[in-house]
C-alpha positions as CSV (number, residue, x, y, z in Angstrom):
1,X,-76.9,-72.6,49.0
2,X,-77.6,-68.9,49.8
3,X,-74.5,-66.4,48.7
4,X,-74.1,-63.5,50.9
5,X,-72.9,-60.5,49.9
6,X,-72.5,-57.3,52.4
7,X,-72.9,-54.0,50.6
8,X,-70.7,-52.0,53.2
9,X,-70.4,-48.1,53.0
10,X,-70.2,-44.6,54.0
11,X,-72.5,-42.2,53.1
12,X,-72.6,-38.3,54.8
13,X,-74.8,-36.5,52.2
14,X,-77.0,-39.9,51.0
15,X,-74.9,-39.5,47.5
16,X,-73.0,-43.1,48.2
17,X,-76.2,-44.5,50.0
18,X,-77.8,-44.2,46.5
19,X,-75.5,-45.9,44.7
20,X,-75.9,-48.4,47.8
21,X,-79.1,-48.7,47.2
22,X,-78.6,-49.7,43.4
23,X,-76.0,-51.9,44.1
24,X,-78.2,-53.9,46.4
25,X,-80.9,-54.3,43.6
26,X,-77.9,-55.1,41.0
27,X,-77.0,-58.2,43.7
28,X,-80.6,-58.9,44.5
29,X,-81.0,-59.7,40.7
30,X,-78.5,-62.8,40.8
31,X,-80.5,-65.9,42.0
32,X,-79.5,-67.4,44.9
33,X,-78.0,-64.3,46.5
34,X,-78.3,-62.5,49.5
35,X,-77.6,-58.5,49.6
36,X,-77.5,-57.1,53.0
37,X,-76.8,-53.1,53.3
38,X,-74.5,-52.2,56.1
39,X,-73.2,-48.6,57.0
40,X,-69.9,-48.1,59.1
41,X,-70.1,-46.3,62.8
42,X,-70.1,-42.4,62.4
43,X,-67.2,-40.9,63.8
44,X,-68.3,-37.4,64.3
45,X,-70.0,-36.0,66.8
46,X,-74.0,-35.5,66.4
47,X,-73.0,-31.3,66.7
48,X,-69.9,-31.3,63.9
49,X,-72.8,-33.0,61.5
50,X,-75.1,-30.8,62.2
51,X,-73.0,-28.0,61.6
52,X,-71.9,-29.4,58.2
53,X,-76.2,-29.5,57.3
54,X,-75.7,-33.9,57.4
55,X,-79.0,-35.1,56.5
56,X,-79.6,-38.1,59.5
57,X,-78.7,-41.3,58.5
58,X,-80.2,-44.5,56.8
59,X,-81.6,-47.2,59.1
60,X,-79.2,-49.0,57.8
61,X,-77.7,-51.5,60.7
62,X,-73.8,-50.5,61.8
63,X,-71.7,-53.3,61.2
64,X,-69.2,-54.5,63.3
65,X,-65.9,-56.0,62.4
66,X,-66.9,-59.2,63.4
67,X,-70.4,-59.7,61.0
68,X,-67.4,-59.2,58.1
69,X,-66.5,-63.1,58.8
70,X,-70.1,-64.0,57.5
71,X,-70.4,-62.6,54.1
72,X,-69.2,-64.7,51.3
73,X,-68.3,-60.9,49.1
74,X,-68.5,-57.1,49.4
75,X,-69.3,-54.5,47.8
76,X,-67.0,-51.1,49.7
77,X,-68.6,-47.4,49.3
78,X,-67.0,-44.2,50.1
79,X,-67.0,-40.9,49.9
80,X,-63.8,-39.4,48.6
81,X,-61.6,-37.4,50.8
82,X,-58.6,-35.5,49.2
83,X,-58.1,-38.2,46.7
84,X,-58.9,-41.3,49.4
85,X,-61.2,-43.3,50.5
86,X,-63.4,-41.2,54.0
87,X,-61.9,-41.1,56.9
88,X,-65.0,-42.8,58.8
89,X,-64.1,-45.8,56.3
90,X,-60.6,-46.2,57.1
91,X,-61.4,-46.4,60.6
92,X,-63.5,-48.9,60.3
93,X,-60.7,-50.9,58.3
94,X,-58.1,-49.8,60.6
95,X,-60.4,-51.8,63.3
96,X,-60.3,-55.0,61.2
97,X,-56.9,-56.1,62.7
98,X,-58.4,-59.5,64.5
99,X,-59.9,-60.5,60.6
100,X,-56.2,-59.9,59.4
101,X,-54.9,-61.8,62.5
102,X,-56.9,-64.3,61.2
103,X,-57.1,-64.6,57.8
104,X,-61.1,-64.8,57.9
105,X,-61.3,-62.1,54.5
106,X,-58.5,-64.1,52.4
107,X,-59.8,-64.9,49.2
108,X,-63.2,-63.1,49.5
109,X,-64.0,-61.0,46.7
110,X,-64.8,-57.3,46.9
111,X,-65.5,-54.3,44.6
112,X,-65.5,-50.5,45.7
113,X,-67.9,-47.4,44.6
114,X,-67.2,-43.7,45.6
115,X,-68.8,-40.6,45.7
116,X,-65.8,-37.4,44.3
117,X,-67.3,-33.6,44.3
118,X,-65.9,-33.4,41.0
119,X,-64.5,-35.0,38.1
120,X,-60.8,-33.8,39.0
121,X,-61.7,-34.9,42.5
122,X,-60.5,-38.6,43.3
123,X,-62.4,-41.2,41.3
124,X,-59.1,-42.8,40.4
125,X,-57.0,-42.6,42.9
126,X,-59.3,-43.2,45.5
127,X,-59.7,-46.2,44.3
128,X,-56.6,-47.5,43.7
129,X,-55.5,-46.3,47.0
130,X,-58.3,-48.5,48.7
131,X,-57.4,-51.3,46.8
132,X,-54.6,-51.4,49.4
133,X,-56.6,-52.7,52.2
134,X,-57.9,-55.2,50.3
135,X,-54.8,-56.5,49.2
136,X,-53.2,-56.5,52.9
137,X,-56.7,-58.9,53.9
138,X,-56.0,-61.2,50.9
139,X,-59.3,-60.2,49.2
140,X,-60.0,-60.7,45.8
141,X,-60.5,-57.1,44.0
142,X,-63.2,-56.9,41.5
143,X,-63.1,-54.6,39.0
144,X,-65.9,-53.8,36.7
145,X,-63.7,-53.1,33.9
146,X,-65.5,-52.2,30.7
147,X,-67.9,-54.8,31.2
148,X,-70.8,-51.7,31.2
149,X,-70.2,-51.3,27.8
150,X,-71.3,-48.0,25.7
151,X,-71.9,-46.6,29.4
152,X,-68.0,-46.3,29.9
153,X,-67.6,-44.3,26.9
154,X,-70.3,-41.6,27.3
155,X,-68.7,-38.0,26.4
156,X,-71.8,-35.7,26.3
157,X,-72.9,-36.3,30.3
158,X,-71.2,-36.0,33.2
159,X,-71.0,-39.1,34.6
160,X,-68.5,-40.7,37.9
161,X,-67.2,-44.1,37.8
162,X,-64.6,-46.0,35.8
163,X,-63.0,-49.5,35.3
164,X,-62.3,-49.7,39.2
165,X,-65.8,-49.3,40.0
166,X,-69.3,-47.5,40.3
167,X,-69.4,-43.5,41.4
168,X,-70.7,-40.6,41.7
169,X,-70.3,-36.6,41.3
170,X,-71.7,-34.6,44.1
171,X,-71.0,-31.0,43.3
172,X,-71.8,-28.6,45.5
173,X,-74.0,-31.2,47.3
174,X,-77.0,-30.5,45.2
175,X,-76.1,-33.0,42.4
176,X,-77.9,-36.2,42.8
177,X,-76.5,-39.7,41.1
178,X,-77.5,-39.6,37.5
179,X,-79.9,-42.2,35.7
180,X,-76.2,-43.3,34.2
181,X,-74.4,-43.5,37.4
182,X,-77.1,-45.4,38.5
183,X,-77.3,-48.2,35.6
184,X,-73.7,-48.6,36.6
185,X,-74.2,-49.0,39.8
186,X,-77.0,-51.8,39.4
187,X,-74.1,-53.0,37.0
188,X,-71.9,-53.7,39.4
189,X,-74.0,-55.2,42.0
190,X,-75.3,-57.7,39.4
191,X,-71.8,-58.4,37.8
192,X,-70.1,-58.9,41.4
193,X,-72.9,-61.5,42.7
194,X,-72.1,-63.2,39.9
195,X,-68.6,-63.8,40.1
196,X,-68.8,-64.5,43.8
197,X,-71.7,-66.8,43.6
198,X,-69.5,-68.7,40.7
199,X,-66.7,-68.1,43.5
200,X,-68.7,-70.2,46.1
201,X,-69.8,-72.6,43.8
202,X,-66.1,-74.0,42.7
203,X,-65.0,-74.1,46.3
């Protein structure tokens, strides 16, 4: 019995699609479960993105509310945006009203990973504000806690993330996620197919 988990995100300068990218490997490590990368429509238009130097995207398929239903966990990635989740994310959530309608993501775990342009930038409280649509669909948040170990505590490199989840710091833009940020990352994919495949297992 497969276990599939859908690594959903956002990604406009390929900072969050790396951590994607990690996370899928972290899943793909956990017998018997199935990591699928997903990215959420764009909602700017081709000329704004261009403007703003948006590197093109992934190839990556565009899920669709619907393909939610299938996956037995997710893993949510974001930029941040003032402190909360993108605003190409929250669309895609606000869109999700027929799964509410229906239950069909009650009881389904899900983690989160963000991307903040610096350390005062969000990596807490966009979190915990996502964590609101998660708990309005009945899904089962899954931290990572301090399961990383001596990673969590590391003082002499910058590094995103925290007990909520997997991130990232951008910068300017030129920053790239850090061999750290990336361990997490892998972290997280690996610790969350666990507990979901556990999850399916008992039910």
């Amino acid at each position: 019995m497969t276990t599939k988990i859908y690594i959903v995100y956002y990604s406009m300068y390929g900072h969050v699609e790396k951590l994607a990218e990690e996370i899928r490997k972290g899943v793909a490590s956990v017998e018997g479960v199935e990591p699928k990368l997903w990215q959420v429509p764009e909602t700017l238009p081709d000329e704004v993105l261009a403007k703003m130097s948006a590197p093109p995207k992934s190839d990556a398929p565009v899920i669709t509310p619907d393909e939610l239903a299938e996956a037995d966990g997710f893993i949510f990635g974001f930029p941040t945006r003032f402190g909360m989740m993108a605003a190409q994310f929250k669309a895609f959530l606000d869109a999700t009203g027929g799964q509410w309608k229906t239950q069909q993501l009650a009881g389904k775990p899900a983690g989160i990973f963000y991307s903040t342009g610096s350390q005062g930038g969000g990596q807490e409280t966009t979190a915990l504000t996502a964590i609101t649509q998660l708990a309005h669909h009945g899904m089962i948040f899954v931290p990572i806690g301090y399961t990383f170990g001596t990673g969590m505590f590391e003082m002499e490199k910058v590094k995103g993330g925290s007990p909520y989840g997997a991130g990232t710091f951008a910068g300017d833009g030129s920053r790239q996620p850090s061999e750290l940020e990336l361990e997490q990352a892998f972290h997280q994919g690996k610790l969350i197919a666990a507990i979901t495949k556990k999850l399916k297992g008992s039910a």
